[in-house]
C-alpha positions as CSV (number, residue, x, y, z in Angstrom):
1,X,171.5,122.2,62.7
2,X,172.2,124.7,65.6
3,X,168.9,125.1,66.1
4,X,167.9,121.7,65.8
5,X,170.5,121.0,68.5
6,X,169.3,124.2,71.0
7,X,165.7,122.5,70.5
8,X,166.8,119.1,71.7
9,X,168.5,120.3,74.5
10,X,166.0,122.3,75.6
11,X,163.3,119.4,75.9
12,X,165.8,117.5,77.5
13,X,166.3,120.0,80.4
14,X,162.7,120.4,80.5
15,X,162.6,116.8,81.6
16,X,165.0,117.5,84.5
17,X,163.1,117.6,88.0
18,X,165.3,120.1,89.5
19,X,166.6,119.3,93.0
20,X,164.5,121.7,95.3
21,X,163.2,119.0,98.1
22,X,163.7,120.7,101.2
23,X,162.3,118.2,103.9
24,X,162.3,119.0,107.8
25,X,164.8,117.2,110.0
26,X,161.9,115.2,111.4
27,X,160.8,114.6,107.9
28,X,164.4,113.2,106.8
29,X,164.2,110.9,109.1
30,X,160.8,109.4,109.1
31,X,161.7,108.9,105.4
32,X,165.2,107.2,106.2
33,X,163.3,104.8,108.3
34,X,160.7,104.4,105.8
35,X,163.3,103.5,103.4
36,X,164.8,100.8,105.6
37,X,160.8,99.8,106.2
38,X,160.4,99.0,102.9
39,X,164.3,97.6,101.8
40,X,163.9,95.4,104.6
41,X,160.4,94.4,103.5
42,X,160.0,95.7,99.7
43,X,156.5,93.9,98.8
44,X,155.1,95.8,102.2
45,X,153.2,92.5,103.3
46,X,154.2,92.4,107.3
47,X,151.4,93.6,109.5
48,X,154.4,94.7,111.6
49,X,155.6,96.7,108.6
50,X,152.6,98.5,108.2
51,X,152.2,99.7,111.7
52,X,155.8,101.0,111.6
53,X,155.0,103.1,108.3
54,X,151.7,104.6,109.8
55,X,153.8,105.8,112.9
56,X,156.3,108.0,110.7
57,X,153.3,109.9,109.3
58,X,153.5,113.4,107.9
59,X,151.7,115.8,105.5
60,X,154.9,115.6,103.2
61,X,154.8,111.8,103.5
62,X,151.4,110.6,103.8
63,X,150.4,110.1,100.5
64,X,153.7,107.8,100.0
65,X,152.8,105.5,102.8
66,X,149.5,105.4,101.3
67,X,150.6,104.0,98.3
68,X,153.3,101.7,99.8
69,X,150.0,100.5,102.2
70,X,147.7,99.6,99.3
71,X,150.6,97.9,97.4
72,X,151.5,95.6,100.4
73,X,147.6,94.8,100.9
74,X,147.0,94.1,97.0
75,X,143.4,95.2,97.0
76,X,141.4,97.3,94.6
77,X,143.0,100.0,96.9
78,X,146.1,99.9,94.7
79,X,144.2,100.9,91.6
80,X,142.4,103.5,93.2
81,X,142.4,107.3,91.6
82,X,144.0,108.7,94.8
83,X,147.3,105.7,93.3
84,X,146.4,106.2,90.1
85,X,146.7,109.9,89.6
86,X,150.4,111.6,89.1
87,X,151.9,112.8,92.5
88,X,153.7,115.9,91.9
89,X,157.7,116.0,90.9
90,X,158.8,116.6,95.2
91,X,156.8,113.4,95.8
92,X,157.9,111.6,93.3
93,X,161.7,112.3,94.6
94,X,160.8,110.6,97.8
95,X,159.8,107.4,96.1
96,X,162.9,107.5,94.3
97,X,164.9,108.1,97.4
98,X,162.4,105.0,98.8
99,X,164.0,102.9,95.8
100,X,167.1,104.5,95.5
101,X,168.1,103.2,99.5
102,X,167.0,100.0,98.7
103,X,169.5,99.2,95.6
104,X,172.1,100.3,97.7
105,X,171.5,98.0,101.1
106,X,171.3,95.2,98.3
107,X,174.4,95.7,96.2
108,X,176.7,93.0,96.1
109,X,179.6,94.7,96.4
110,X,179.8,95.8,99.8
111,X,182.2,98.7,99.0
112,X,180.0,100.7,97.0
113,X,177.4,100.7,99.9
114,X,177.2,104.0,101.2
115,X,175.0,105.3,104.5
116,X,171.5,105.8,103.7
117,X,171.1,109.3,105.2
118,X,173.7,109.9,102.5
119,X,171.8,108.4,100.0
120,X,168.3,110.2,101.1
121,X,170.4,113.2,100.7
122,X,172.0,112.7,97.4
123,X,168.6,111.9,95.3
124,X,167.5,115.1,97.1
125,X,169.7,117.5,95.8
126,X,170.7,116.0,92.4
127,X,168.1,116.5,89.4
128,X,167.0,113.3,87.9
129,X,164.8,113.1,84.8
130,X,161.1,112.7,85.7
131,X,160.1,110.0,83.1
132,X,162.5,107.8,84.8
133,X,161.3,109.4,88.6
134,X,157.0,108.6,87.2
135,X,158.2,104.9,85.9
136,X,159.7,104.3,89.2
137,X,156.8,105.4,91.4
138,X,154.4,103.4,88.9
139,X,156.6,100.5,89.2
140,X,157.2,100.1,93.1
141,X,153.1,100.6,93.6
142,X,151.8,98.5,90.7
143,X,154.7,95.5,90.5
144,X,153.5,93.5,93.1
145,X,150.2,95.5,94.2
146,X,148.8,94.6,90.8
147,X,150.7,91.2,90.4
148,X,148.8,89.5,94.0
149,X,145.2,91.6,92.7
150,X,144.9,90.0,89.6
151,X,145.7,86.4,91.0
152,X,142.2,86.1,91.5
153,X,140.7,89.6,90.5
154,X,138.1,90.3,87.6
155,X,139.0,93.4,86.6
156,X,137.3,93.4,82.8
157,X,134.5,96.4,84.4
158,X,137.4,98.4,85.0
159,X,138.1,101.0,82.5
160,X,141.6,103.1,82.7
161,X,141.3,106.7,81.2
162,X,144.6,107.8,81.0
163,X,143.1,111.1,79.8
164,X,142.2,111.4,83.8
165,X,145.0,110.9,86.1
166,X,146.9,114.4,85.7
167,X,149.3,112.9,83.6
168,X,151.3,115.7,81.1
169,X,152.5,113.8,77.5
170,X,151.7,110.7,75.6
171,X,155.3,109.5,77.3
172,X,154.2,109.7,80.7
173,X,150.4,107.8,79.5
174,X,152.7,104.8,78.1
175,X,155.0,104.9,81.6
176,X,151.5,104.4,83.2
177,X,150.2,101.8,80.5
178,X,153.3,99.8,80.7
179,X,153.0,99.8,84.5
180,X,149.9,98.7,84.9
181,X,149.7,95.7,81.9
182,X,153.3,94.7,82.9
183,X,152.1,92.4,85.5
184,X,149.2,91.3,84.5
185,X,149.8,89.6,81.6
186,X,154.0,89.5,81.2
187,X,154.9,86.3,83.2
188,X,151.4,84.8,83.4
189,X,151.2,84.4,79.1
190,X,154.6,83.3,79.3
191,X,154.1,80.5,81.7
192,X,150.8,79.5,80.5
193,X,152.2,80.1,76.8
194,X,154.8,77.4,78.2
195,X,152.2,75.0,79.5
196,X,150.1,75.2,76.5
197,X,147.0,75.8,78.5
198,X,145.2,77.9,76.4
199,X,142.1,77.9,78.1
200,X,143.6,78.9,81.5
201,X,145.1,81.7,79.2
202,X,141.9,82.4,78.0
203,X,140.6,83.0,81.5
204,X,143.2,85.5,82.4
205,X,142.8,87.2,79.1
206,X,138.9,87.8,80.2
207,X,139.7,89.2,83.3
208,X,141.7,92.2,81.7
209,X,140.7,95.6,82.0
210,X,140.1,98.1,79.4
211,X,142.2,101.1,78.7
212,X,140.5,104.2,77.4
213,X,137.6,101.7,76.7
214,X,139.7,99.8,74.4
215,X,141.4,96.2,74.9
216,X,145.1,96.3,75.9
217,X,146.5,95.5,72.9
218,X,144.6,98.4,71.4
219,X,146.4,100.6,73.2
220,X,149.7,101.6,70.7
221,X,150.5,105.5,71.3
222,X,154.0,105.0,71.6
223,X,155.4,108.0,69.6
224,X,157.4,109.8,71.7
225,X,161.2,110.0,72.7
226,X,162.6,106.8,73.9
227,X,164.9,107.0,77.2
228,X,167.0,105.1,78.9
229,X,165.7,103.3,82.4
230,X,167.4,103.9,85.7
231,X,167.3,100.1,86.8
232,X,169.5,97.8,88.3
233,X,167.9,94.8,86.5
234,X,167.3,96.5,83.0
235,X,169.8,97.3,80.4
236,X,167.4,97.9,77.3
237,X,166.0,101.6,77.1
238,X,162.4,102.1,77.9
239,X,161.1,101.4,74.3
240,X,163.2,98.3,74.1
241,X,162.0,96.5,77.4
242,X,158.7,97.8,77.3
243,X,157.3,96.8,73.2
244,X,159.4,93.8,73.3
245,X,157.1,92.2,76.0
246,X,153.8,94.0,74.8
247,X,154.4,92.1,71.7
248,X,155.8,89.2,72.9
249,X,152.4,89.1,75.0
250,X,150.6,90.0,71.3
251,X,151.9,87.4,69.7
252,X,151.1,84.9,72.5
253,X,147.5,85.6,72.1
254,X,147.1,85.8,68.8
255,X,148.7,82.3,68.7
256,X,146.4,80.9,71.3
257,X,143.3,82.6,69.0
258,X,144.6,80.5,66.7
259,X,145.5,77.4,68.4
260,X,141.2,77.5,69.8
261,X,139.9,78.6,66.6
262,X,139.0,82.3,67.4
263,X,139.5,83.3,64.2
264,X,137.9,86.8,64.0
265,X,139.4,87.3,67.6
266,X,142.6,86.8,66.0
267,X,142.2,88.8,63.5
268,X,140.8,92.1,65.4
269,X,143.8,91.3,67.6
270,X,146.3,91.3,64.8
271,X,144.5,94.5,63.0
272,X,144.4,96.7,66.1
273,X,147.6,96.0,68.0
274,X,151.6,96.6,67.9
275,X,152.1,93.3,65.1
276,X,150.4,95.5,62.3
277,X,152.9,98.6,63.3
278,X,155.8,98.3,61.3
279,X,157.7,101.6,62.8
280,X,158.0,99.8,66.3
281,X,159.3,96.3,65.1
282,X,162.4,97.4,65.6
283,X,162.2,97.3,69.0
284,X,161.1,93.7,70.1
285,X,163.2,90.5,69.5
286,X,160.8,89.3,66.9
287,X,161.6,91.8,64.1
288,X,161.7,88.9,61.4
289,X,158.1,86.9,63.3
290,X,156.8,90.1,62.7
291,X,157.6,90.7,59.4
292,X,156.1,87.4,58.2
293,X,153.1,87.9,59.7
294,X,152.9,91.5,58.2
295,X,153.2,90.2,54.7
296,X,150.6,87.5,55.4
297,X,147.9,89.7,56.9
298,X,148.6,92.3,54.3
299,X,148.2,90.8,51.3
């Protein structure tokens, strides 16, 4: 038991980014005013924004404007490997620090707002688990980046090796999975789900990229350590949020295969994906949907 204990603690501090970010005064404060850049405008969509982000250049925060750049623009920019691939731990503190300004200038209850320099300051010297520091920096890049792309992008020859982009552990491939699938299909099969227009849905589904040369849905190496998200907006844990709308997204197209008679579509759908993984029902809101259609496709 004492071992088992010793064991989980030490992963756990393994998973600490310790608080070692030692920025120049100059540095400091081009980040400070990069962080009131983006709270101020979060999407990064002003012209006038950008040109203010290019002036506080740096080495240390180059790379950070870059990807706040190719998010505002929504290009094939923001999926490039130079976005794609993980930024070391340091960086990655500076887009928390980015994010972690931001939720403070919008809390609603103006007492807990504190300066921003002591914000900066206080993400910079605290440790702060990485998965949740690599979900943020996937997040404020991809969210809206990948959300205006694939308005009217055809991404289907695109091909995402998560063997490629530097990233450590199967929980750190999922963080980047999740981030990138999130919003391309999350709100859109909803709505369209909604609508009943399956063929529009059809559509988006064909624009989809592939990840490790396999449909999304393929995609189901989720055996790792669940953890709780830092987010103002999110009170499931990582697992929780994350599953529930890959399956919720699942069980929208397998309905629509259904619905437009794409039977064997459905069924290499239903075969390959989350809905035939009993261990992860659990975490979606359609434990007993699932269940049903276990028993029926299992006969």
């Amino acid at each position: 038991m004492k071992a088992a204990l010793i064991s989980t603690f030490l992963i756990c501090a393994n998973l600490l980014v310790i608080a070692q970010n030692k920025l120049s005064e100059k540095d400091t404060n081009n980040l400070l005013a990069l962080s009131n850049l983006y709270s101020h405008d979060n999407m990064f969509k002003a012209d006038s924004t950008h040109q203010k982000a290019d002036a506080l250049r740096s080495p240390a925060l180059n790379h950070v404007i870059d990807g706040l750049l190719a998010a505002g623009k929504a290009d094939t920019s923001v999926i490039g490997k130079n976005i794609l691939q993980r930024p070391a731990n340091e960086e990655l503190k500076l887009w928390y620090a980015i994010r972690s300004v931001h939720y403070n200038n919008i809390d609603t209850v103006k007492s807990r707002r504190r300066p921003a320099l002591e914000v900066i300051n206080n993400v910079l010297t605290k440790d702060v688990d990485e998965r949740i520091l690599l979900n943020n920096y996937y997040s404020m890049v991809f969210s809206s980046g990948i959300g205006f792309l694939f308005n009217e992008a055809d991404l289907s020859r695109n091909n995402f090796d998560l063997e490629t982009y530097g990233l450590k552990n199967e929980t750190e491939k999922a963080i980047l999975f999740f981030r990138l699938i999130d919003p391309m299909i999350r709100a859109r099969f909803l709505v369209l789900q909604h609508m009943k227009n399956y063929e529009r849905l059809g559509g988006v589904i064909k624009r989809l990229p592939t990840f490790n040369g396999q449909p999304y849905y393929a995609y189901t190496d989720f055996n790792f350590v669940d953890f709780d998200e830092d987010n103002l907006y999110k009170k499931e844990t990582f697992k929780q949020f994350n599953i529930n709308f890959l399956v919720q997204s699942e069980l929208i197209q397998l309905n629509a295969d259904a619905v437009t008679g794409k039977i064997e579509e459905g069924r290499a759908l239903y075969h390959n994906s989350l809905l035939n993984k009993p261990e992860y029902f659990g975490f979606t809101a359609t434990k007993d949907v699932l269940e049903k259609l276990y028993k029926q496709f299992n006969k």
